[in-house]
Backbone bond lengths (Angstrom), bond angles and torsions (degrees), N, CA, C in turn:
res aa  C-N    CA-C-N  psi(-1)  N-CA   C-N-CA  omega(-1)  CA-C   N-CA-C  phi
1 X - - - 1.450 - - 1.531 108.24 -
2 X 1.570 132.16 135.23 0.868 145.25 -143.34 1.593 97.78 -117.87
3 X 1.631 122.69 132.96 1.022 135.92 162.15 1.651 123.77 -40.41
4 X 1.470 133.49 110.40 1.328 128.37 174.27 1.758 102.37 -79.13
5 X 1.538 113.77 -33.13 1.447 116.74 -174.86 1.603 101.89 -155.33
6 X 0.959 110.15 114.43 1.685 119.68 158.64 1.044 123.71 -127.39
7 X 1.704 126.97 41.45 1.864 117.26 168.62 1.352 106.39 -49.32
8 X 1.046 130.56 130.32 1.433 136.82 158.11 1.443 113.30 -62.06
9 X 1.499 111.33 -64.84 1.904 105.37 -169.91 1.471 109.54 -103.64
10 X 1.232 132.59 8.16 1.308 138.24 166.66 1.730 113.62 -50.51
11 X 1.465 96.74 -81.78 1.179 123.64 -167.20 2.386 112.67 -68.11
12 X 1.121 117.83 -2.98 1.185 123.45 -164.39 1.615 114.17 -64.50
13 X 1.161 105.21 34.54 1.560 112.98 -179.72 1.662 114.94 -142.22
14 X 1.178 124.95 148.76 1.156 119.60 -175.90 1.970 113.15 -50.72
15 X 1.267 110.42 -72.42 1.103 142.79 -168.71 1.849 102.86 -35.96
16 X 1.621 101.80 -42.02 1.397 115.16 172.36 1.770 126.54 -72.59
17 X 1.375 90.00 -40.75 1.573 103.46 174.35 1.509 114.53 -75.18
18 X 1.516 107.19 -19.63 1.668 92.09 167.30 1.691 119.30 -103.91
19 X 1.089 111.11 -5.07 1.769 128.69 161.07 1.691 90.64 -53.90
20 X 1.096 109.20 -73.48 2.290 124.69 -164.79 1.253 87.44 -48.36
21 X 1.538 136.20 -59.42 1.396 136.79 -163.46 1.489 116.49 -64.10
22 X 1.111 114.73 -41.63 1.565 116.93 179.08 1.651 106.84 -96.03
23 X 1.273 118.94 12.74 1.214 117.23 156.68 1.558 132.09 -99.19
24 X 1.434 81.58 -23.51 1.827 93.51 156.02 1.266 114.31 -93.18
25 X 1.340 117.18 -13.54 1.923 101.11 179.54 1.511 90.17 -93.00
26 X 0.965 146.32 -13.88 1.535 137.09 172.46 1.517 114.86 -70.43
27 X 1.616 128.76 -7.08 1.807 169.68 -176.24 1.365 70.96 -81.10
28 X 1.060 138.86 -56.83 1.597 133.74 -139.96 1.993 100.25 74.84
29 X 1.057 116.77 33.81 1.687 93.59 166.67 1.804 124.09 -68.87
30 X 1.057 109.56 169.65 1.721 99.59 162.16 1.372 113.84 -114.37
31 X 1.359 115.96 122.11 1.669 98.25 168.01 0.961 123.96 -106.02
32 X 1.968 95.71 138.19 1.451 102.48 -171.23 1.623 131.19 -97.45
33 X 0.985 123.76 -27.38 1.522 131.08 136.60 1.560 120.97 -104.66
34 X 1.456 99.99 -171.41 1.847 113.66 -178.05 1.367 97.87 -164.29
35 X 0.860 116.61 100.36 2.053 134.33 150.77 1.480 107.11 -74.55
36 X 1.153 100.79 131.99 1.138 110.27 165.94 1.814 107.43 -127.12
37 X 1.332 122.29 153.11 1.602 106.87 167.82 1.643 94.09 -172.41
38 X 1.679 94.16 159.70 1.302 86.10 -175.54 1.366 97.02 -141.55
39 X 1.613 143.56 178.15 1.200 138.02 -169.96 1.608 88.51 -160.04
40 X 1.349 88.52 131.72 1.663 92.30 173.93 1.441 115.71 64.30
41 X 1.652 103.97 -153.60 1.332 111.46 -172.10 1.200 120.71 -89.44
42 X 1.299 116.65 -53.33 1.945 113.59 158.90 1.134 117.18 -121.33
43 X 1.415 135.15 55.38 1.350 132.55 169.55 1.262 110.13 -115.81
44 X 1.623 127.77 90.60 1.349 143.76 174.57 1.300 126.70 -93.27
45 X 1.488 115.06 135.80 1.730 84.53 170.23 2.157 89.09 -153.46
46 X 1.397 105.37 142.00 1.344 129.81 -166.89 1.657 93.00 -106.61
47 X 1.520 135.33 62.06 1.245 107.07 141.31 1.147 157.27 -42.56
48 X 1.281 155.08 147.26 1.305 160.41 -179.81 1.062 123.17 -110.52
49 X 1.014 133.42 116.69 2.165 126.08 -166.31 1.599 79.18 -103.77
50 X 1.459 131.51 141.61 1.131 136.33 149.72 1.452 127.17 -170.12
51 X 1.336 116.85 172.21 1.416 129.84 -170.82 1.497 133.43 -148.47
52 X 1.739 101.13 111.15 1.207 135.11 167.81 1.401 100.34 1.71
53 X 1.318 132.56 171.24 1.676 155.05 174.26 2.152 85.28 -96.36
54 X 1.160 87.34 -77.52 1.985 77.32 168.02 1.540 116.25 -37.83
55 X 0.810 125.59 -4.59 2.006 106.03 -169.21 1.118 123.70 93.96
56 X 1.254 129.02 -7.15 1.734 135.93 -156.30 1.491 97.02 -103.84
57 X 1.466 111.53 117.65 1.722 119.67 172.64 1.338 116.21 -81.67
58 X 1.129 133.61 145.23 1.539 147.71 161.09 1.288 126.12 -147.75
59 X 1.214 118.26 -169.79 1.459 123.89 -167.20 1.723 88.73 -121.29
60 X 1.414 96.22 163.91 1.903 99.89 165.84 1.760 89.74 -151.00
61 X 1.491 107.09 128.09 1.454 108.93 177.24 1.465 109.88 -117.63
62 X 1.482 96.55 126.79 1.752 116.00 177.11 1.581 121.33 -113.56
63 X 1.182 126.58 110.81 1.170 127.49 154.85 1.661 155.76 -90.72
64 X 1.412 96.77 16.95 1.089 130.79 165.52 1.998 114.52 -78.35
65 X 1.280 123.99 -8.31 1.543 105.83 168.07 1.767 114.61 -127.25
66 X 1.467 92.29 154.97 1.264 105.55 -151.29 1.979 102.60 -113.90
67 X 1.506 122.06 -154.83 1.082 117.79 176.82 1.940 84.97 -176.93
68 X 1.479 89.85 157.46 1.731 105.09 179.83 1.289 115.20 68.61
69 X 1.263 132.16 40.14 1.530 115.73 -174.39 1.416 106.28 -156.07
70 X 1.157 127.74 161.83 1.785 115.65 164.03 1.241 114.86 -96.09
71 X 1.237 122.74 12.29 1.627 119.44 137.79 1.576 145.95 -15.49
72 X 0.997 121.43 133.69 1.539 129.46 158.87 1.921 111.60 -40.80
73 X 1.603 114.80 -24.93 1.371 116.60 -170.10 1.795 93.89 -71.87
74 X 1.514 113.15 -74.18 1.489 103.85 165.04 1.410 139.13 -5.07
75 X 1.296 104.67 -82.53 1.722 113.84 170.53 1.069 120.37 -59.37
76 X 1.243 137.62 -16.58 1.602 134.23 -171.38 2.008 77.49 -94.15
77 X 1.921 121.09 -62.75 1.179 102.31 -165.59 1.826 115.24 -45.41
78 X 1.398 119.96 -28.54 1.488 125.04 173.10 1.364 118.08 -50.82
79 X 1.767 115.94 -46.85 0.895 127.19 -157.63 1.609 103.44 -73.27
80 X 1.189 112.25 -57.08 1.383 136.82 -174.11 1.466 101.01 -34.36
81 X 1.851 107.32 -56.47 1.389 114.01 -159.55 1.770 108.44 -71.59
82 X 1.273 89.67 -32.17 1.952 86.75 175.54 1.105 134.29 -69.67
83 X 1.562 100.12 -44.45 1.926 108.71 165.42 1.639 96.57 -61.45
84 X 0.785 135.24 -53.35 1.451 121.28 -179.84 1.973 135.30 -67.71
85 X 1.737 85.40 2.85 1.337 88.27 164.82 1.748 118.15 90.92
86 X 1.290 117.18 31.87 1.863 119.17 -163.44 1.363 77.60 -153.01
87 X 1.457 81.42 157.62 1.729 136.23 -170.09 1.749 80.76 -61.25
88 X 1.213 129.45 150.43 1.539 133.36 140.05 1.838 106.77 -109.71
89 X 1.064 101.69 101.84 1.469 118.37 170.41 1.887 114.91 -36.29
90 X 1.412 107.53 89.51 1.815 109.80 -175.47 1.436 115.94 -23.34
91 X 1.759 110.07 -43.79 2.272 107.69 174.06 1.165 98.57 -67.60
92 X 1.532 125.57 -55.85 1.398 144.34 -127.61 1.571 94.45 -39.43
93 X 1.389 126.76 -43.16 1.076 115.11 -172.75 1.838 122.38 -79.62
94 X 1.329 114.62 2.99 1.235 120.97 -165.04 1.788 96.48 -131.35
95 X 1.112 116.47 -51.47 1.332 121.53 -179.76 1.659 103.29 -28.98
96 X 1.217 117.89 -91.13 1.459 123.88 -165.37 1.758 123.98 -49.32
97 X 0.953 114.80 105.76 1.761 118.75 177.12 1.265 107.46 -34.24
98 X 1.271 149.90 170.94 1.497 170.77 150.02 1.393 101.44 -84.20
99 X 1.229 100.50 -72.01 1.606 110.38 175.47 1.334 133.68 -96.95
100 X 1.514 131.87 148.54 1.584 141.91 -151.34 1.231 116.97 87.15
101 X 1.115 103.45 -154.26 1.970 97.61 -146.25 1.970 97.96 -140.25
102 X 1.352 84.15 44.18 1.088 105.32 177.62 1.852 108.60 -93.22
103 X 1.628 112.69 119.65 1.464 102.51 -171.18 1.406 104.33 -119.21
104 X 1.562 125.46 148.60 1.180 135.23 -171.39 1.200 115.33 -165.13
105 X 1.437 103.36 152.15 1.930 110.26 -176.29 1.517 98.63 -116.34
106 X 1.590 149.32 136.36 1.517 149.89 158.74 1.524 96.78 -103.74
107 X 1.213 101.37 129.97 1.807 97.09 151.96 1.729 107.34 -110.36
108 X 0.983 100.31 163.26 1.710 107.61 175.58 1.271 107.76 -124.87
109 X 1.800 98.79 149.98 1.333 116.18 -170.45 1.540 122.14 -120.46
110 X 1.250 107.76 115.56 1.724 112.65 -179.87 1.548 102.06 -21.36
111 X 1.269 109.85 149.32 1.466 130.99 151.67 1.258 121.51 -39.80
C-alpha cells in the first residue's frame, strides 16, 4: 500500500498534523484503520490506513500526535480520532508514558 502523504519533518507538531488530516478528510477519504506506535523516547508515528472516494488505498503518515501527557499531542490525537469516527479509548490518553523506552503499537477501532 502506497503512501498518500509521508513528510517526515514537516508535519511533527500537533497543530500541523491536524491541518494534513482535515485536509485529506475534506478529499472525502474514509479511514479505515489508525496505528499508532511509538518506540523509545520520541519516535512516534500516527498512521492512517485509508481510501480515496475513487477506491485507491493508502497510508497518510503524521507525526504530530502523542499519548500520556497534558499536552497539545493528546488532544489533537483525541481530536483526530473523533472527526474520523473511532472509539477514543477513556486511559488511552493517560495510559502511555511520553517518556522511557517503553515500545508499543495501538490500533484503533471504528465506533
Amino acid at each position: 500500500m502506497n503512501y498518500f502523504y509521508n513528510k517526515r519533518t514537516h508535519d511533527g507538531y500537533t497543530r500541523g498534523s491536524l491541518r494534513i488530516f482535515r485536509k485529506w478528510l475534506a478529499k472525502g477519504i474514509t479511514i479505515d484503520r489508525i496505528r499508532y506506535s511509538k518506540k523509545g523516547n520520541h519516535r512516534r508515528t500516527t498512521i492512517l490506513y485509508a481510501t480515496l472516494p475513487c477506491g485507491k488505498q493508502g497510508k497518510i503518515r503524521l507525526l504530530g500526535f502523542n499519548t500520556g501527557y497534558g499536552g497539545q499531542g493528546p488532544r489533537g490525537m483525541e481530536t483526530m480520532l473523533q472527526e474520523s469516527g473511532f472509539v477514543v479509548p477513556p486511559d488511552m490518553m493517560k495510559h502511555y508514558s511520553l517518556f522511557g523506552e517503553d515500545t508499543f503499537t495501538y490500533e484503533f477501532q471504528k465506533a
